[in-house]
Structures are given as C-alpha cells and as structure tokens.
C-alpha positions as CSV (number, residue, x, y, z in Angstrom):
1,X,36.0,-77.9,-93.0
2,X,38.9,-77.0,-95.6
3,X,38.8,-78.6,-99.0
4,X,42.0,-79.8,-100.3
5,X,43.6,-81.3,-102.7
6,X,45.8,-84.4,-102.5
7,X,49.2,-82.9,-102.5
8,X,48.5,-80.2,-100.2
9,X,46.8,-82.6,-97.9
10,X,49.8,-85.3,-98.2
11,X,52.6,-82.3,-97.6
12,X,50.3,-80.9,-94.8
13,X,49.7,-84.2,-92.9
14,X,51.5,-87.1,-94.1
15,X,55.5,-86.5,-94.4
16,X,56.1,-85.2,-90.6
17,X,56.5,-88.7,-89.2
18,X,56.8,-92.7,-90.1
19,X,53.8,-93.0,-88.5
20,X,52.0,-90.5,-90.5
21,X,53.4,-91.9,-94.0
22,X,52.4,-94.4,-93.4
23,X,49.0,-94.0,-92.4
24,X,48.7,-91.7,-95.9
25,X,50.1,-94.9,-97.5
26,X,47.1,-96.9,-96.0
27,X,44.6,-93.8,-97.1
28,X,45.5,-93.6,-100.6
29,X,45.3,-97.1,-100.4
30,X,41.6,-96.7,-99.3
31,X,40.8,-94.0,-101.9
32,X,42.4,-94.9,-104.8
33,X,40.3,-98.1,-106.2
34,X,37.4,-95.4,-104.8
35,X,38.0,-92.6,-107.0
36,X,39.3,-95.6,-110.5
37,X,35.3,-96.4,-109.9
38,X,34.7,-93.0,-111.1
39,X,31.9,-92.6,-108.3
40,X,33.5,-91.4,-105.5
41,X,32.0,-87.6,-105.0
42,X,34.1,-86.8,-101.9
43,X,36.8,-88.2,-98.8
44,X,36.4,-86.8,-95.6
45,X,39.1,-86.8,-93.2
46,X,39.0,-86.0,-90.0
47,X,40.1,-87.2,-85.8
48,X,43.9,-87.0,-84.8
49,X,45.4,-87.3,-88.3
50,X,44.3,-83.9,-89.4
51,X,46.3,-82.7,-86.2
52,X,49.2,-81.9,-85.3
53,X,49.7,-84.7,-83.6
54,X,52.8,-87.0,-83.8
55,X,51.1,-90.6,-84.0
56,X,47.7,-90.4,-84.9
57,X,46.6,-94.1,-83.9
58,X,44.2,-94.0,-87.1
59,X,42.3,-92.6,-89.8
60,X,38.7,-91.4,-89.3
61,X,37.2,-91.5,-93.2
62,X,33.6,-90.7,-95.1
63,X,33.5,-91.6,-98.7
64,X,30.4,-90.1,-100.3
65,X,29.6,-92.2,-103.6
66,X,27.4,-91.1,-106.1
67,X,24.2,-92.5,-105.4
68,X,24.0,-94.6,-109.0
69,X,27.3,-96.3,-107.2
C-alpha cells in the first residue's frame, strides 16, 4: 500500500495513455462529489490501473466514509 496524493497518483497512473485519462477522468468523477460531502476518510485504488499496464479495462475502488456519513 503507498499513500498518495492526487497529483502524484494522476502523473503516476493517468497521463501514459487515452485509455488511462480517461479512466482518471471517470475516477475523479467518482471522488470528487465524495470528498465535497466532507466525509470521505479515504480512496483505495487498486487491480490493473495501478499497473503498468497500457489499458486497464477498469477501476477497482474502496471509499471509506466516516461512519456519521
């Protein structure tokens, strides 16, 4: 497990390939009304996209919400 922040995960995994931007486009679509609920405690990412792989065919995510969510 690595924590990350957004840029460095977006610069690691999401500019390589069309594919890949846009499946970061599709995960910040996820996890932005997440966080602007101001409950979201942490993302998990993990599968082919955190690979080196070309063309991921998806994104494997966890949100943990605070529990008062």
């Amino acid at each position: 497990m690595h924590a990350a922040g957004w840029q460095e995960f977006q610069t690691r995994f999401g500019t390589a390939t069309l594919r890949r931007v846009w499946l970061l486009g599709r995960l910040r679509a996820l996890l932005e009304p997440a966080a602007n609920t101001r409950k979201l405690s942490r993302a998990f990412v993990w599968g082919s996209f955190v690979t080196s792989k070309p063309a991921p065919k998806d994104l494997d995510i966890l949100l943990i919400m605070d529990e008062f969510f």
